[in-house]
N, C-alpha and C positions, 0 to 999 in steps of 0.2 A: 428803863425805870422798872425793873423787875423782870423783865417777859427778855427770854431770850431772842436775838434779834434774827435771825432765822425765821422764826415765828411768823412775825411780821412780812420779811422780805415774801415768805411763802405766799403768803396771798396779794403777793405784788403792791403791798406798802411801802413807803419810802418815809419812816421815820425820823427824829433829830437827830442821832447820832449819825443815820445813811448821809443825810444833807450835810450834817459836819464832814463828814468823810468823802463827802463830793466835793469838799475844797478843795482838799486835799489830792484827789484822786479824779478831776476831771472826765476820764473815761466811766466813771460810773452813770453819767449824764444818759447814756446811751440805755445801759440799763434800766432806769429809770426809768424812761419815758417806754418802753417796752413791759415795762413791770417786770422785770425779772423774769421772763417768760421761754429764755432761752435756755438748753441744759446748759449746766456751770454758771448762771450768774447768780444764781441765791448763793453759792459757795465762793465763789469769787469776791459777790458784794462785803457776804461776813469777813471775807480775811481782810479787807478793806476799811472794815469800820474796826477789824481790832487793832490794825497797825496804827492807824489815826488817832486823836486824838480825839472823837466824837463825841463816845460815851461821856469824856469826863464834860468836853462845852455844854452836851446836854445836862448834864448836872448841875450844874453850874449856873446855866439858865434855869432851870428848875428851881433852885434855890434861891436864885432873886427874885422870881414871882412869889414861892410861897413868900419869903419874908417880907416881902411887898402885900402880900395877903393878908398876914397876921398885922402887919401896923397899921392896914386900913379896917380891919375885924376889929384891932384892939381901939378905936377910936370910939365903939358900940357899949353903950351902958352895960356895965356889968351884968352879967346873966347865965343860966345854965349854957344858953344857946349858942353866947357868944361865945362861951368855953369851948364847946362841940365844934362850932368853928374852928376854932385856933388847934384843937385837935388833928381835926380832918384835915387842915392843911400841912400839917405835920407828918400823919401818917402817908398820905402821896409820895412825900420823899423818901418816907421809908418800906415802903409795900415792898412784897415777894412777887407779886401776879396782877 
């Protein structure tokens, strides 16, 4: 969701898209539980989560929380705040970083 996924693997994260992509790709299981720690599995893990279909489940679950977010925001008496809200969960899915 903005951060390339390297990024993350580097410091032995195992993000939504990684876990999407461990359906897919079983053997990342090993990686994972190691954190990436070995030469070649942060480059390994990436080509894995790009062949997958990761990124997009995680989007996807993304977007049914936020919409789940704004129709429980939008339940809140009208207000600047609850604008700011419905905002900020807007922005989430579309951030750069």
């Amino acid at each position: 969701m903005g951060k390339p996924t390297s990024a993350d693997l580097k410091l032995g994260l195992a993000t939504g898209p990684v876990l999407f992509a461990c359906q897919q790709f079983p053997e990342m299981n090993a990686m994972i539980m190691r954190r990436f720690s070995l030469p070649g599995d942060v480059d390994r893990a990436r080509q894995y989560v790009l062949q997958s279909d990761g990124v997009q489940q995680t989007t996807y679950l993304a977007q049914q929380y936020c919409h789940e977010a704004i129709r429980e925001i939008s339940k809140l008496r009208p207000s600047p705040e609850r604008d700011a809200l419905i905002q900020l969960s807007e922005i989430v899915l579309t951030r750069d970083k």
